[in-house]
N, CA, C and O atoms as a GROMACS GRO file, in nm:
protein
  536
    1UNK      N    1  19.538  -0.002   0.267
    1UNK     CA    2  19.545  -0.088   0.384
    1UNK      C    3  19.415  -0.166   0.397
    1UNK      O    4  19.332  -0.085   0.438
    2UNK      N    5  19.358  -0.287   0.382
    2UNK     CA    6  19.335  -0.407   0.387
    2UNK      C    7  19.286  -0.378   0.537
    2UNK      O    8  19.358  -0.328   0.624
    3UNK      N    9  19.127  -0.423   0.558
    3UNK     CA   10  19.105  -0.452   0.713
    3UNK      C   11  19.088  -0.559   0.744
    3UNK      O   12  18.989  -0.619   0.701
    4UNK      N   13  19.195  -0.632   0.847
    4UNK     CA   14  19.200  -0.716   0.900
    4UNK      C   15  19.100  -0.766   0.983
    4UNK      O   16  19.083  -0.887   0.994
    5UNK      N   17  19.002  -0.645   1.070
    5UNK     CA   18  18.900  -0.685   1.200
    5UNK      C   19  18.816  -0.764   1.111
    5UNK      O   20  18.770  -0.739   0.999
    6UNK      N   21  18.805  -0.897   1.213
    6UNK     CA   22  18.708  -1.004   1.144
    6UNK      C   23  18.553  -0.932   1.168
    6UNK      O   24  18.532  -0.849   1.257
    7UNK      N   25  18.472  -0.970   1.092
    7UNK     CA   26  18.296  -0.918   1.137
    7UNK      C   27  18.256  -1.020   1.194
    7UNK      O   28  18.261  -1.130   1.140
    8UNK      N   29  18.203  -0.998   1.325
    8UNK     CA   30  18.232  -1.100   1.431
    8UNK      C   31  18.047  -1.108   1.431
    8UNK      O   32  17.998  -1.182   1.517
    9UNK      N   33  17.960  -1.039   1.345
    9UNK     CA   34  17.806  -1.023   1.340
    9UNK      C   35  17.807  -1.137   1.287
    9UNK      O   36  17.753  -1.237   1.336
   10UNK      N   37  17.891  -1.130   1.143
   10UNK     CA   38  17.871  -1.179   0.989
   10UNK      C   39  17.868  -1.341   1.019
   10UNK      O   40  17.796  -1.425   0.966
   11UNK      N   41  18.017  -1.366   1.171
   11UNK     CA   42  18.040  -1.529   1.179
   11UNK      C   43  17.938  -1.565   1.258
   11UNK      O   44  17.908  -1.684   1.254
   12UNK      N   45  17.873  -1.489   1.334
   12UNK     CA   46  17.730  -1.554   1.398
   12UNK      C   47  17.642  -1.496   1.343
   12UNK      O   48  17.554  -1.452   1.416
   13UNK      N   49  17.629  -1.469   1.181
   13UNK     CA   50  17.513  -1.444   1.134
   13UNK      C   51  17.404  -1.412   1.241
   13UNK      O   52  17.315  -1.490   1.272
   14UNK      N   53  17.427  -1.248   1.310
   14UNK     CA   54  17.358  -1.146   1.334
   14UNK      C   55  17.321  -1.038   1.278
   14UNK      O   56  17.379  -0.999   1.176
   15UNK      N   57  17.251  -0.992   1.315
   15UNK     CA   58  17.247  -0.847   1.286
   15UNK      C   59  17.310  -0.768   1.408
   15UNK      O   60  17.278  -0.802   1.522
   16UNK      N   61  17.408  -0.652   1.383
   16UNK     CA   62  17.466  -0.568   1.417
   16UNK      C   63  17.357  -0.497   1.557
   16UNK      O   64  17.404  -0.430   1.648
   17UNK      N   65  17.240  -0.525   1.546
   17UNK     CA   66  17.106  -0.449   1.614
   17UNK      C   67  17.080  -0.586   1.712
   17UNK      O   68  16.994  -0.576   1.801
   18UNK      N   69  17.140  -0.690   1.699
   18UNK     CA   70  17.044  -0.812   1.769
   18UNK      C   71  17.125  -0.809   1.935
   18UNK      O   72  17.233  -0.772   1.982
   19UNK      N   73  17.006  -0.868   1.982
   19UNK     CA   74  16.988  -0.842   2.137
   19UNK      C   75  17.101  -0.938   2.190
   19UNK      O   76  17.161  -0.995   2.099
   20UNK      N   77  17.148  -0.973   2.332
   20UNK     CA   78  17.245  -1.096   2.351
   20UNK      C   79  17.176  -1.226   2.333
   20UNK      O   80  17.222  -1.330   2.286
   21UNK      N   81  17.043  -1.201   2.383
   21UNK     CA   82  16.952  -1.338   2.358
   21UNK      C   83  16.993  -1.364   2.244
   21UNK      O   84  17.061  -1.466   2.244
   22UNK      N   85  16.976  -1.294   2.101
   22UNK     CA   86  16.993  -1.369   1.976
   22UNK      C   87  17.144  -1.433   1.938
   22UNK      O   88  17.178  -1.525   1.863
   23UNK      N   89  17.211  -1.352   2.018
   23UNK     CA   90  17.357  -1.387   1.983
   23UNK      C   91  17.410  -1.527   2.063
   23UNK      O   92  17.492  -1.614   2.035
   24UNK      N   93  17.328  -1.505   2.164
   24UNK     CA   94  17.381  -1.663   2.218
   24UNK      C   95  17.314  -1.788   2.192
   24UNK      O   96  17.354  -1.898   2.231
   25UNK      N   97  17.169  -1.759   2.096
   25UNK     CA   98  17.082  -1.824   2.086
   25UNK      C   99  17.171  -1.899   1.963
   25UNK      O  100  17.188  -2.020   1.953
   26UNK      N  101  17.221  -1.798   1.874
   26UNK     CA  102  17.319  -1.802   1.755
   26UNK      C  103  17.437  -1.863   1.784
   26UNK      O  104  17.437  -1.953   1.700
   27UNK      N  105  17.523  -1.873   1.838
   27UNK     CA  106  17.620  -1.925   1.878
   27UNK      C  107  17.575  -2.093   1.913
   27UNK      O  108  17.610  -2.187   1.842
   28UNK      N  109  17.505  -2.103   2.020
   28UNK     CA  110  17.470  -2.220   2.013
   28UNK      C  111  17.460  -2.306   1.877
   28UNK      O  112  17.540  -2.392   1.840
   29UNK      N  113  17.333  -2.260   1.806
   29UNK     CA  114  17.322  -2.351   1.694
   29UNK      C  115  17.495  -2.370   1.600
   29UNK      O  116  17.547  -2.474   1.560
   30UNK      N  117  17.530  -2.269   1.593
   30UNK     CA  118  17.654  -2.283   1.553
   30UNK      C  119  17.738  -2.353   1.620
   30UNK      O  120  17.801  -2.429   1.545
   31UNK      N  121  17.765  -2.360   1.721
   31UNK     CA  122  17.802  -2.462   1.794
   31UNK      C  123  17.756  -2.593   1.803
   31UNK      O  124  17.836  -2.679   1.841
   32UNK      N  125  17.678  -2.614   1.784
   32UNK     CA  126  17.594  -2.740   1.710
   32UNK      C  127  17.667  -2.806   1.650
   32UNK      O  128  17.705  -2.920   1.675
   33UNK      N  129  17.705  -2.703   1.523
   33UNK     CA  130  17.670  -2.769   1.411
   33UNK      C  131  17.794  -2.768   1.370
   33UNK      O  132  17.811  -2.826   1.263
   34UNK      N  133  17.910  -2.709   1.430
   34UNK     CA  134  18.056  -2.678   1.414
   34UNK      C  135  18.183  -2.735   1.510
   34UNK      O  136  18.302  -2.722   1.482
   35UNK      N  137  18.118  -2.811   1.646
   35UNK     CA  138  18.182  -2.820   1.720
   35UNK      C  139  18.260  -2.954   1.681
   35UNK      O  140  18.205  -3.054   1.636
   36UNK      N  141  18.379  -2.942   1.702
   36UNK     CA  142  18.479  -3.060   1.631
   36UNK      C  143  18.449  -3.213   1.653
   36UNK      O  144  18.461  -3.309   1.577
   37UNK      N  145  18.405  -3.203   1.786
   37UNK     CA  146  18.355  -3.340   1.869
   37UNK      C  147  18.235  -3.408   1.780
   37UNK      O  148  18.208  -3.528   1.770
   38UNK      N  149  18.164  -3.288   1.712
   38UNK     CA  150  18.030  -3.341   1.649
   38UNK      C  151  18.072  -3.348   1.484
   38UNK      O  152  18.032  -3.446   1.421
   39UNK      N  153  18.165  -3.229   1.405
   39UNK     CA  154  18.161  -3.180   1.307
   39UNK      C  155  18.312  -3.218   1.291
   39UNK      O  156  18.404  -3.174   1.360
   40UNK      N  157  18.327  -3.348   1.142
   40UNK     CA  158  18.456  -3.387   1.170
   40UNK      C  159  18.527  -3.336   1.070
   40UNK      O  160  18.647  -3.362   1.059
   41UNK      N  161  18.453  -3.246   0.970
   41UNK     CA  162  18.522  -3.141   0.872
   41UNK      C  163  18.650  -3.099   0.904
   41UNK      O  164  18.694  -3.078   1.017
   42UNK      N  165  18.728  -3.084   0.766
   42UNK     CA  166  18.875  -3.052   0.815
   42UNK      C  167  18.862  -2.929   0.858
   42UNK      O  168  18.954  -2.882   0.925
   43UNK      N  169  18.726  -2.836   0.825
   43UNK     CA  170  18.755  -2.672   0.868
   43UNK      C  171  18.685  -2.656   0.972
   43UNK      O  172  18.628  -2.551   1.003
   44UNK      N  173  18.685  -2.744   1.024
   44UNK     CA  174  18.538  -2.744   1.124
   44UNK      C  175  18.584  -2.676   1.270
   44UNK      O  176  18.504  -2.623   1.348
   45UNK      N  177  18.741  -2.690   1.295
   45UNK     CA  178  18.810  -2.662   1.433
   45UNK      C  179  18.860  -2.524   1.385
   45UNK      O  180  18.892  -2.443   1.472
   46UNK      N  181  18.866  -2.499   1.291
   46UNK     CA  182  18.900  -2.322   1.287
   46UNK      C  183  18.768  -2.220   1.265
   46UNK      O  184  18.748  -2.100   1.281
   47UNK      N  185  18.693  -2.329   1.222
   47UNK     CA  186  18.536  -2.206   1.189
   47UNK      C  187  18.504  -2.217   1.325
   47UNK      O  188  18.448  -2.113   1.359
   48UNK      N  189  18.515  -2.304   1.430
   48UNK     CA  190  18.490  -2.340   1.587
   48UNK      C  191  18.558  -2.205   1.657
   48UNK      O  192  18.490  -2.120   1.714
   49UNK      N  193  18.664  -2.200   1.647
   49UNK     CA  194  18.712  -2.066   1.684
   49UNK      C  195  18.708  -1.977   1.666
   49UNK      O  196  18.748  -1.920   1.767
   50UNK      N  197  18.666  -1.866   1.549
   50UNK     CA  198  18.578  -1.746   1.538
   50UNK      C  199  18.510  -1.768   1.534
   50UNK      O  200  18.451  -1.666   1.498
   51UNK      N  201  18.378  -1.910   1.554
   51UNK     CA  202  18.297  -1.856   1.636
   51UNK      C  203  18.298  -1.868   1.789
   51UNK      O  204  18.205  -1.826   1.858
   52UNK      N  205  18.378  -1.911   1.824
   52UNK     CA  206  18.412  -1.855   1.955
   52UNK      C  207  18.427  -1.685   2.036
   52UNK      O  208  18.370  -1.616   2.121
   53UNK      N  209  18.593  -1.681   1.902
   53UNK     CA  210  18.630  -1.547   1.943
   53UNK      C  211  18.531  -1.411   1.909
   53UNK      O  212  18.568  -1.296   1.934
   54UNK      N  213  18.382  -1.451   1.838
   54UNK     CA  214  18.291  -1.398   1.785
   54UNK      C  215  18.212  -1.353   1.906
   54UNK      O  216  18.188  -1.236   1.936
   55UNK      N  217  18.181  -1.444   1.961
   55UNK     CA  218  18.090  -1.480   2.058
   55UNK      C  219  18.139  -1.368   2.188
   55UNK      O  220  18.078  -1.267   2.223
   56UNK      N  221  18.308  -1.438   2.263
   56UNK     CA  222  18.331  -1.382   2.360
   56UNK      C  223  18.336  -1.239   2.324
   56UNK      O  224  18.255  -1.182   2.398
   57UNK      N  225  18.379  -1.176   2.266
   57UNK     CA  226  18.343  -1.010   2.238
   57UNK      C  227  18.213  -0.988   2.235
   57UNK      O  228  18.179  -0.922   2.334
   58UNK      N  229  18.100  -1.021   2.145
   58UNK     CA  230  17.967  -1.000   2.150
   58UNK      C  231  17.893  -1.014   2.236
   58UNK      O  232  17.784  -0.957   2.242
   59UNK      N  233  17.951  -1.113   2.343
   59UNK     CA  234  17.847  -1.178   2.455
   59UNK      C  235  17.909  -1.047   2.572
   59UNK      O  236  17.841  -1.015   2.669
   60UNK      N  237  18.011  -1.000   2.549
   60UNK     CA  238  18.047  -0.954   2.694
   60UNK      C  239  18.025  -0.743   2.625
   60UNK      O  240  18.084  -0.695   2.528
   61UNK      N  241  17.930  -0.672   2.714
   61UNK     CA  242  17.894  -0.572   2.616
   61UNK      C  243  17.982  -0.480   2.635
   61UNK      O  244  17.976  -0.385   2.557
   62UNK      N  245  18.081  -0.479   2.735
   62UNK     CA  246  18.211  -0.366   2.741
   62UNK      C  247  18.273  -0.380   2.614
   62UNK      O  248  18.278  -0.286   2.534
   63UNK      N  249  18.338  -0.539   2.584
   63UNK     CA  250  18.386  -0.585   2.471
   63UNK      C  251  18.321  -0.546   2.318
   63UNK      O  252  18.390  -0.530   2.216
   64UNK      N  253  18.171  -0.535   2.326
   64UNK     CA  254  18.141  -0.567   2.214
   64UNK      C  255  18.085  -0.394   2.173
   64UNK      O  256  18.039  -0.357   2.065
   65UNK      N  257  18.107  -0.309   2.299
   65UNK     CA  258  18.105  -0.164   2.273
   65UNK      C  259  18.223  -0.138   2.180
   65UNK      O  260  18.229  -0.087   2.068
   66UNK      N  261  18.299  -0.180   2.249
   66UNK     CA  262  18.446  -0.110   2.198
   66UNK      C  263  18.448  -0.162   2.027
   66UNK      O  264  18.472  -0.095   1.927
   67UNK      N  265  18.415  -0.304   2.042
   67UNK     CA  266  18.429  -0.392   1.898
   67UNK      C  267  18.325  -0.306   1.828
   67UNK      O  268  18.344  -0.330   1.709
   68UNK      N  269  18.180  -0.181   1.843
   68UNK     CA  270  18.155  -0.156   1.761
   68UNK      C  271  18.193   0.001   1.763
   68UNK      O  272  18.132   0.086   1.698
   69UNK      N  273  18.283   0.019   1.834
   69UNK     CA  274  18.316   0.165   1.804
   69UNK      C  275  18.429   0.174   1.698
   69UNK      O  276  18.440   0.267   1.618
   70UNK      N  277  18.525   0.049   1.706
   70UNK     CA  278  18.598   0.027   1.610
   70UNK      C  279  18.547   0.043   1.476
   70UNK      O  280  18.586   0.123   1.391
   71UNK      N  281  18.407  -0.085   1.463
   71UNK     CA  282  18.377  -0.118   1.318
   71UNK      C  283  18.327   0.032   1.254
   71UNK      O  284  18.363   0.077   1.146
   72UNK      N  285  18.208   0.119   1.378
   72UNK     CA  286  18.258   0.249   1.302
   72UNK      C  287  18.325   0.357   1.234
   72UNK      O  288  18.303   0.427   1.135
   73UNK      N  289  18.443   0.341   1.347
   73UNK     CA  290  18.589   0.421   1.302
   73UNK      C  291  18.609   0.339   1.198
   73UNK      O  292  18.561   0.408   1.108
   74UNK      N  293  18.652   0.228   1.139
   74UNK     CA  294  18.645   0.219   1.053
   74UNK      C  295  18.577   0.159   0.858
   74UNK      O  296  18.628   0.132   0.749
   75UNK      N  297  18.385   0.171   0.944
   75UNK     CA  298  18.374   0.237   0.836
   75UNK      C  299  18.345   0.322   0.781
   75UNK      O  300  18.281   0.327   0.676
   76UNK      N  301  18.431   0.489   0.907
   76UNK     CA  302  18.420   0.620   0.854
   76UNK      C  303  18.495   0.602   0.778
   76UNK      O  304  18.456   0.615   0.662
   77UNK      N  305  18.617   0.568   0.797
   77UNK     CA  306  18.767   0.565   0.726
   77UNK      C  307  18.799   0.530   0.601
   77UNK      O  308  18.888   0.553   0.518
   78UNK      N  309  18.709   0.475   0.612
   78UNK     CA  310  18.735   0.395   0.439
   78UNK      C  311  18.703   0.526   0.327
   78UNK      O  312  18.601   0.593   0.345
   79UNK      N  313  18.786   0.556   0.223
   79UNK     CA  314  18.764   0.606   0.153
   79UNK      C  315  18.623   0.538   0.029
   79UNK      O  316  18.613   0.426  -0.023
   80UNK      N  317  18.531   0.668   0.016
   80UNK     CA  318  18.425   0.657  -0.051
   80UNK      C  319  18.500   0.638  -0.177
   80UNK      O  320  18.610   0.689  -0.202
   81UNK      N  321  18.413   0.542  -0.273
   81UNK     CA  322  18.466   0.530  -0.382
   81UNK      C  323  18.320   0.578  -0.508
   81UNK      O  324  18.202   0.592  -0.475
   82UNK      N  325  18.351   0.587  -0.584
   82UNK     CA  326  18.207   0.620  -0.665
   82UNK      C  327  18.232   0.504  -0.796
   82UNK      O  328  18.321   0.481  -0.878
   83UNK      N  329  18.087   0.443  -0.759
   83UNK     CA  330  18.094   0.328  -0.887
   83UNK      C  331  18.050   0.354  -0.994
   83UNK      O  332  17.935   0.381  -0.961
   84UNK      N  333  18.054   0.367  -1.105
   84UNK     CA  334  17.972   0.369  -1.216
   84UNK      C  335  17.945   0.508  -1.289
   84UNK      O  336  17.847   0.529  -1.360
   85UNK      N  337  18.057   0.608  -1.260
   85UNK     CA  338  18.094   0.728  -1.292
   85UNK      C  339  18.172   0.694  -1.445
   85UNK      O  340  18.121   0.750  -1.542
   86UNK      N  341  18.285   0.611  -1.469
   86UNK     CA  342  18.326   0.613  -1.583
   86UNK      C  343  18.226   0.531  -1.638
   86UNK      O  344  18.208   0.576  -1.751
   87UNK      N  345  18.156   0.441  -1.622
   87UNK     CA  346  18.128   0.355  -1.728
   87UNK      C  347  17.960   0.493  -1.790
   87UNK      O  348  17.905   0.473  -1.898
   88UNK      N  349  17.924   0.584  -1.718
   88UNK     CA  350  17.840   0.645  -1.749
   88UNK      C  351  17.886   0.748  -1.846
   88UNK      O  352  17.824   0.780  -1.947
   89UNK      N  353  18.023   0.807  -1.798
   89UNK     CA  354  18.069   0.923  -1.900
   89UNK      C  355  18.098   0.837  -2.025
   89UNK      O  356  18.049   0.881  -2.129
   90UNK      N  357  18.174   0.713  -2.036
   90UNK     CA  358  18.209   0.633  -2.150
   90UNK      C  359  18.075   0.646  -2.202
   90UNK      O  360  18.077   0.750  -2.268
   91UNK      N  361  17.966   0.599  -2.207
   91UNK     CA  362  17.884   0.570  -2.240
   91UNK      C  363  17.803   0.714  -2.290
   91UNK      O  364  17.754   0.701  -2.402
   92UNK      N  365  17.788   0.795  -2.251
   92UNK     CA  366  17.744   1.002  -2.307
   92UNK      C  367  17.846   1.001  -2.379
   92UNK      O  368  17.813   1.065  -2.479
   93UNK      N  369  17.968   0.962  -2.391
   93UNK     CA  370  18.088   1.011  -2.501
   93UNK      C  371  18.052   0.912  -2.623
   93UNK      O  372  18.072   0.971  -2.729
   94UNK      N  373  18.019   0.815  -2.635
   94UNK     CA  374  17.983   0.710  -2.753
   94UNK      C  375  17.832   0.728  -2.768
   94UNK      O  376  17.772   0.638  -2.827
   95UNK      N  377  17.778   0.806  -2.734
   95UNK     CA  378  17.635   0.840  -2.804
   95UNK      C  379  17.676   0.945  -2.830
   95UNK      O  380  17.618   0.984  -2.931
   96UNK      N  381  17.750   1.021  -2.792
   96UNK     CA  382  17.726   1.180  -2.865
   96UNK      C  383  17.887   1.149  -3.004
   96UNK      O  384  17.919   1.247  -3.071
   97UNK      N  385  17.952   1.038  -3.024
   97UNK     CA  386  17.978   1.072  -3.111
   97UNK      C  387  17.911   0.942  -3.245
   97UNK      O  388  17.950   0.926  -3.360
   98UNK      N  389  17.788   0.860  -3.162
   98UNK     CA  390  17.699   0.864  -3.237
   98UNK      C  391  17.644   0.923  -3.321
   98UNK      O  392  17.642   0.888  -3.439
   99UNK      N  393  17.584   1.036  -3.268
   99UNK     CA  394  17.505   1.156  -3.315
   99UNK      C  395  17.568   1.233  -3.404
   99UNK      O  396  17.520   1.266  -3.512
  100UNK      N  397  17.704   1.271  -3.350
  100UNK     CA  398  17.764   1.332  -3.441
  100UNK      C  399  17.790   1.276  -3.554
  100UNK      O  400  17.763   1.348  -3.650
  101UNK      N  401  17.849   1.137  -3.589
  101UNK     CA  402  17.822   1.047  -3.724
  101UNK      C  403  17.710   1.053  -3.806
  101UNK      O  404  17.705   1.067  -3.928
  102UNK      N  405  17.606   1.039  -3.712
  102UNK     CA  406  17.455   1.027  -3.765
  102UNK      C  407  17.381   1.200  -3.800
  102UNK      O  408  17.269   1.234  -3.838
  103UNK      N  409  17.482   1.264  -3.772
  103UNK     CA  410  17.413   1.431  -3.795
  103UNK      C  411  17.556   1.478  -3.942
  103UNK      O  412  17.549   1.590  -3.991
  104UNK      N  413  17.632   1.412  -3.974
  104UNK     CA  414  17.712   1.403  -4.101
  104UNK      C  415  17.608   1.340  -4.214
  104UNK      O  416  17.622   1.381  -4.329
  105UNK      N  417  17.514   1.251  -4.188
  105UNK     CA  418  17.457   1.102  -4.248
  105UNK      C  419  17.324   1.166  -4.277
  105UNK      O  420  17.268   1.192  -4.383
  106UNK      N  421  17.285   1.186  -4.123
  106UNK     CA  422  17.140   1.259  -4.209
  106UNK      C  423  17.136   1.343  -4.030
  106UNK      O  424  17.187   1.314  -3.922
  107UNK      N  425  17.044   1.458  -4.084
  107UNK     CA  426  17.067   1.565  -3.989
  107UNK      C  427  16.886   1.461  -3.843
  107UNK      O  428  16.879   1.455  -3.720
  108UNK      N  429  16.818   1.424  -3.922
  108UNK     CA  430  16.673   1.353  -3.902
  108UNK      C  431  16.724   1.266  -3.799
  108UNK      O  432  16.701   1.268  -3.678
  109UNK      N  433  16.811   1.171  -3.883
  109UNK     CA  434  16.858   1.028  -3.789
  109UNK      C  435  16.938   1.068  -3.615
  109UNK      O  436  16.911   1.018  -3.506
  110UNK      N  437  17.069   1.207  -3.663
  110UNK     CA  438  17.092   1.242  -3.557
  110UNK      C  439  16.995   1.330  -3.432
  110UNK      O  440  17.018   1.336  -3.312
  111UNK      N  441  16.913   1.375  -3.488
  111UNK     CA  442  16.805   1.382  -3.389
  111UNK      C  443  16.712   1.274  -3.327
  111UNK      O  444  16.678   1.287  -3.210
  112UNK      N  445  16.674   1.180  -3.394
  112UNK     CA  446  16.609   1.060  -3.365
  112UNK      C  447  16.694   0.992  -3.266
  112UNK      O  448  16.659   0.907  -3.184
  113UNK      N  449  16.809   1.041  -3.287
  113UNK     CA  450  16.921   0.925  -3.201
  113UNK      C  451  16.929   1.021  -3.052
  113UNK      O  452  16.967   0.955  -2.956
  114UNK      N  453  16.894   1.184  -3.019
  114UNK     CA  454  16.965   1.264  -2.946
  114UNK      C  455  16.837   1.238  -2.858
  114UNK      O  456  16.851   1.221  -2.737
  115UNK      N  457  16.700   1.233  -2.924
  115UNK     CA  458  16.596   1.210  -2.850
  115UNK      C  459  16.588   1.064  -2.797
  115UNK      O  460  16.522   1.057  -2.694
  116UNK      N  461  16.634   0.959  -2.837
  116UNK     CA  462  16.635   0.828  -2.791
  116UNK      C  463  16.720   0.852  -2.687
  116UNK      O  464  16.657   0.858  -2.581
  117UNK      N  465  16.860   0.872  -2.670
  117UNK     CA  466  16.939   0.941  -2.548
  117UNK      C  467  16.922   0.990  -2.452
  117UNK      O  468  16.986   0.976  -2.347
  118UNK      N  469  16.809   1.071  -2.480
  118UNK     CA  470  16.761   1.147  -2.352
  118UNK      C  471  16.656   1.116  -2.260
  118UNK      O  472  16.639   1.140  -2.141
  119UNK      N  473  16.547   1.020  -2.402
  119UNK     CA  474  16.466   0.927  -2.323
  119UNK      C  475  16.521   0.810  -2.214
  119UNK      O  476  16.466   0.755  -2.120
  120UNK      N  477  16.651   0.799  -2.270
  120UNK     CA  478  16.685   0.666  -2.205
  120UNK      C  479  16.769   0.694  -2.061
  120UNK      O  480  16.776   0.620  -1.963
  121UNK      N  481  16.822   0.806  -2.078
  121UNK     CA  482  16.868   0.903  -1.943
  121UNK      C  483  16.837   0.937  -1.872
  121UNK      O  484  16.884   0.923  -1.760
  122UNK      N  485  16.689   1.035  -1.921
  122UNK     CA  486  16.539   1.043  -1.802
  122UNK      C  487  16.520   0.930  -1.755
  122UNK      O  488  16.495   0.927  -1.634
  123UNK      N  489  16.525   0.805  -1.828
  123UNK     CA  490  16.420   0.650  -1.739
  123UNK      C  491  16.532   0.614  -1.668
  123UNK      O  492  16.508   0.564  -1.558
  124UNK      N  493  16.678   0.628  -1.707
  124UNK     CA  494  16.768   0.613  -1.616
  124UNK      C  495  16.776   0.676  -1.417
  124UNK      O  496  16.781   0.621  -1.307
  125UNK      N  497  16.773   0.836  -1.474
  125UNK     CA  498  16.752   0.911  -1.357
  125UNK      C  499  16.648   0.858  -1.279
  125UNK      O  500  16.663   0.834  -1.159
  126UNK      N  501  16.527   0.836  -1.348
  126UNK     CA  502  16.391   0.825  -1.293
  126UNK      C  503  16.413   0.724  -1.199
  126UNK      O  504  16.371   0.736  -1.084
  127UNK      N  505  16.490   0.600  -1.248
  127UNK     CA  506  16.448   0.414  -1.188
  127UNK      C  507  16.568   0.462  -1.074
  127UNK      O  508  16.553   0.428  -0.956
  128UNK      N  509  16.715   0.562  -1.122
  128UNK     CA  510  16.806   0.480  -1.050
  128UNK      C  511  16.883   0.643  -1.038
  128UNK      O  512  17.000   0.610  -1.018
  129UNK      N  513  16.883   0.698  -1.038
  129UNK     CA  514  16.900   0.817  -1.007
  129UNK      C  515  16.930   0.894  -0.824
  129UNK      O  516  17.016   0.957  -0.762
  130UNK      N  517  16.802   0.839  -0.806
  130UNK     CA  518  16.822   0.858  -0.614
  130UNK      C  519  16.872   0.753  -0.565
  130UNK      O  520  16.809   0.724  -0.463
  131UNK      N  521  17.015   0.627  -0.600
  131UNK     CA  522  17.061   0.590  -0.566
  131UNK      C  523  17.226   0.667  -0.530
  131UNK      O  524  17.288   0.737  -0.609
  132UNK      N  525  17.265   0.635  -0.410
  132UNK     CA  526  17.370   0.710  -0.363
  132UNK      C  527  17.497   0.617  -0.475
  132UNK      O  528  17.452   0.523  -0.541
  133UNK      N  529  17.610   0.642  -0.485
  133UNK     CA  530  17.703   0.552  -0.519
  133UNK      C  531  17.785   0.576  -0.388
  133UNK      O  532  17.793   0.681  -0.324
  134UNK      N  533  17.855   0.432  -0.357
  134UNK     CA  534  17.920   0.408  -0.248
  134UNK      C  535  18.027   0.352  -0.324
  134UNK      O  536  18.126   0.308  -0.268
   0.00000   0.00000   0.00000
């Protein structure tokens, strides 16, 4: 299921943390620079309206409670996905049957190759390791 709730931060380029001052300060310029009367773009009267419908939720804070209790609920909901799990096992399965080729070939080379592997795994862990996957 596909989420429909527009990010009503993202169309007035806020931050999720910004005060009403910034949001109306934001709206304005967007309004500026979007309003049909001024902005004769063919998309100019629908980008005019979320940022409208952006605005009236954000500006009013009952509204823009609820609008962020939603965006929480759902982005508990979303199922976690993990990136970069297969392309890592693919990648330990084609060096180790590297090695194993190269330990048929010469027993030297497949060690040269098991220690290059592991160097390159440690600098892996090291740089990128305490990154979460989302």
């Amino acid at each position: 299921m596909e989420d429909i709730t527009p990010d009503y931060y993202a169309i007035l380029q806020v931050s999720p943390a910004a005060e009403k001052e910034v949001i109306e300060a934001a709206y304005r310029k967007l309004a500026q620079k979007y309003h049909p009367d001024i902005n004769k773009s063919a998309g100019a009267e629908e980008k005019m309206k979320r940022i409208n419908a952006a605005y009236e939720v954000l500006s009013d804070s009952t509204k823009r409670a609820a609008y962020d209790a939603t965006r929480r609920t759902a982005e508990t909901s979303k199922p976690r996905q993990s990136k970069g799990v297969l392309p890592r096992l693919m990648a330990f399965a084609l060096i180790m049957v590297i090695i194993v080729v190269a330990l048929r070939l010469s027993p030297r080379l497949a060690l040269l190759l098991a220690v290059i592997a592991l160097l390159v795994w440690l600098l892996y862990s090291l740089f990128f390791g305490n990154q979460r996957d989302v």
